[in-house]
N, C-alpha and C positions, 0 to 999 in steps of 0.2 A: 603541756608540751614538755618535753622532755630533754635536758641538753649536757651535752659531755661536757665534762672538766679534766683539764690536763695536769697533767703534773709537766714530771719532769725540775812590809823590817823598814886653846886659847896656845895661842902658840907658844908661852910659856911652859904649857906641859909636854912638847910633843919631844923634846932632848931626853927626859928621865924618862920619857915612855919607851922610847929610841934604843937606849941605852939599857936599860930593862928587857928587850927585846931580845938583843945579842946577848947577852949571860943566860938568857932561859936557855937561846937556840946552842952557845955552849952548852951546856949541861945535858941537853938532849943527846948532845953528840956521845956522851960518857955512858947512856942508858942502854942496857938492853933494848931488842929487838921490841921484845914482847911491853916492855914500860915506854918504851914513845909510839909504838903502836897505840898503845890503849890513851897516852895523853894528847896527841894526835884525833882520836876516834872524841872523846870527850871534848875538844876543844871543836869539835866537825859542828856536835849537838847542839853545841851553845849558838854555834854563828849558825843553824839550822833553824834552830828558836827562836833566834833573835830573826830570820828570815833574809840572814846577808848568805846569800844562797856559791858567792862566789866564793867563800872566804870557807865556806864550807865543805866544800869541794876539793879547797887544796890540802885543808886538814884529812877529808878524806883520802885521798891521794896519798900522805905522808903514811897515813895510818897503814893502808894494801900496801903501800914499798916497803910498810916494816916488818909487815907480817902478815905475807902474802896467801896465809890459811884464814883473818878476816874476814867470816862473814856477814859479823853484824855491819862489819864497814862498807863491805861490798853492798849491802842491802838500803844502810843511808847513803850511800852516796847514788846507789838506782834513785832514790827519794831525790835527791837534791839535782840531781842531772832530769828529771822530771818536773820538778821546779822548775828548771833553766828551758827547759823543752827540748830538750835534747832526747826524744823518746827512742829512736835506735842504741844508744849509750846508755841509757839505763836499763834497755831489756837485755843489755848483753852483764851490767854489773846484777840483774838480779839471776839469770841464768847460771852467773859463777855464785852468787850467794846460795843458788838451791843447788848447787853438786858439791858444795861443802853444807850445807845444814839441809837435807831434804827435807820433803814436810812442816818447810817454816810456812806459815800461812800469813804472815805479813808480806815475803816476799811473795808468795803466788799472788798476793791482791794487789801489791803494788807493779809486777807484773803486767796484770791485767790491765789496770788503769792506764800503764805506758802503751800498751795495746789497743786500750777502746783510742787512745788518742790517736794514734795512727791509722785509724776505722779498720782493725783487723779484728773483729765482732767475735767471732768463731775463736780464735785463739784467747779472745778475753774474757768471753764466757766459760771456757773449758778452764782457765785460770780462776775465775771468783772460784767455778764447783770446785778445787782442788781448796782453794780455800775455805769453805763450807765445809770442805767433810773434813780438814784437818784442825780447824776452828767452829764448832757450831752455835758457840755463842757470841762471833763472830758478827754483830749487825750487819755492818755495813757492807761485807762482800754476801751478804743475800739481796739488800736493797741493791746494790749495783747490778748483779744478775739479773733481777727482777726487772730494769727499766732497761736492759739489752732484750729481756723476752716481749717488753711492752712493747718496745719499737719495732719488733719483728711480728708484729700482732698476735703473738701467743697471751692472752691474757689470761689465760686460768694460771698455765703455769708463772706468770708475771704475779697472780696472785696469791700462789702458793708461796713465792719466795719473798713478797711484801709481810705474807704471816709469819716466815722465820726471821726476819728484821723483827719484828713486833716483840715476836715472844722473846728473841735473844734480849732485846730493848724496849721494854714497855712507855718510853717514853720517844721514839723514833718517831715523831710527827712528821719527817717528809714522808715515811711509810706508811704513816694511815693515810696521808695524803695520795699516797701515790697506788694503796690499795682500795680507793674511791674510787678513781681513774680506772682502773682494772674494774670493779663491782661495776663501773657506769655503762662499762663495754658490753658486761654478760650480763646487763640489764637487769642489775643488782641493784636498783635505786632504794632499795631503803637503806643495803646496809651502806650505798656509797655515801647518803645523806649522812649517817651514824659517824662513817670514818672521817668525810670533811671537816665534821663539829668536835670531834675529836683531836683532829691535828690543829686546828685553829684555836682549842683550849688551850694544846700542850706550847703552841707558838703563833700568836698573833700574831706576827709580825705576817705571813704565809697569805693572809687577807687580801694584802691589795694584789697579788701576783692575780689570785684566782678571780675578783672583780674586773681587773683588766683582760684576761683570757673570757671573761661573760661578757664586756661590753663589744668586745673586738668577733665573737663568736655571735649574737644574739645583742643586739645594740638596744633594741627594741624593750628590752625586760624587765622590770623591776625589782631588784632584789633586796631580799628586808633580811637586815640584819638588826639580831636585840641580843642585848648581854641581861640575861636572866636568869633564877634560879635554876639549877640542871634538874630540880623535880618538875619542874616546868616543861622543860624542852619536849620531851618526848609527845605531849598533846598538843603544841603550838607547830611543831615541826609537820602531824599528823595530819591537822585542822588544814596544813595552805597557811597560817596565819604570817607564822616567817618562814623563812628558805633556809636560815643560819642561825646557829644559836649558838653562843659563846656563854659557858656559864661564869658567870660574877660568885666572888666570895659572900658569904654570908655576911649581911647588914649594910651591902651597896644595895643602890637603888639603878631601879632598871633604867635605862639610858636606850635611843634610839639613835643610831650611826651610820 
């Protein structure tokens, strides 16, 4: 029998801090437009990274009042008001990012993304492809297109655009994973088996999603999983013997899990 698998950031110090604070924000005052803009935009990144997403915002902020042609700051701070969910606010800061920098393909994908959140599908699909043909080595806005085509049950082209994740990222394992999913549909069971064992080599971790989606799917079924040599896999996988194979480095011993 045969069954789908799914994809899918001391009070002692805070006076000299304090005080440190006020001389920088002097000093900015002395700066060109363009030099607190940019220290501004760099201080945005850092609280972006560090994922204090409100702190990052306001450096955004500083940086567009400074130098209000900014588009990489218009484009993190779309990022960072997406963060916050604020997905209307950031598809208006990446719309002004792309009629100062057309054809940036970070903004079309981060676009898109504020888009799929707001379930406007159509507009975030037409955003990944704009990102795809202006970035095509671009992974991750083909895997995103690619699980807007899944859901829409287009599965070829769902895995058409899992094979350009692939090739842009040979190591894309939710895309092999999610190009399974796609083979499982067009009754691609050998190569879906091929792509599952391959995303669960490149990231085990992916293992228990797909065990819970089989018990919850097929409660009933046994599935054998063995970490074995990969010269192995291909006649074990063949035989029925396992269902999964995970290959082990050379000079582990096989294990059953």
């Amino acid at each position: 029998m045969q069954f789908n698998f799914y994809s899918l950031a001391l009070l002692l110090g805070l006076a000299p801090l304090a005080a440190q604070a006020q001389v920088d924000s002097v000093r900015a005052k002395t700066l060109p437009g363009a030099q607190v803009a940019e220290k501004a935009y760099n201080l945005g990144l850092t609280s972006f990274n560090g994922k204090n997403y409100p702190a990052a915002l306001a450096s955004f902020n500083q940086a567009v009042a400074a130098k209000p042609d900014f588009a990489a700051a218009y484009s993190n701070r779309g990022a960072t008001r997406y963060e916050l969910k604020e997905y209307d606010k950031a598809i208006a800061d990446y719309d002004q990012a792309l009629k100062l920098e057309p054809g940036s393909y970070r903004s079309y994908f981060g676009r898109a993304q504020a888009e799929e959140a707001l379930n406007k599908l159509t507009e975030a699909e037409q955003d990944y492809s704009e990102a795809v043909k202006n970035q095509p080595s671009y992974a991750p806005a083909w895997y995103q297109r690619g699980i807007i085509r899944f859901e829409k049950q287009e599965y070829q082209q769902a895995r058409d655009d899992f094979d350009g994740a692939i090739k842009a990222d040979p190591s894309y394992a939710y895309a092999y994973h999610d190009r399974a999913s796609a083979n499982t549909k067009l009754s691609n069971f050998a190569a879906a088996e091929q792509d599952y064992t391959k995303s669960l080599s490149l990231d085990p971790a992916l293992l228990p999603a797909l065990l819970r989606r089989l018990r919850a799917e097929a409660p009933g079924v046994v599935l054998v999983v063995r970490r074995t040599n990969y010269l192995m896999m291909p006649g074990l996988l063949a035989s029925g013997e396992i269902s999964v194979g995970v290959p082990r480095p050379l000079g582990c011993s096989d294990a059953l899990f």
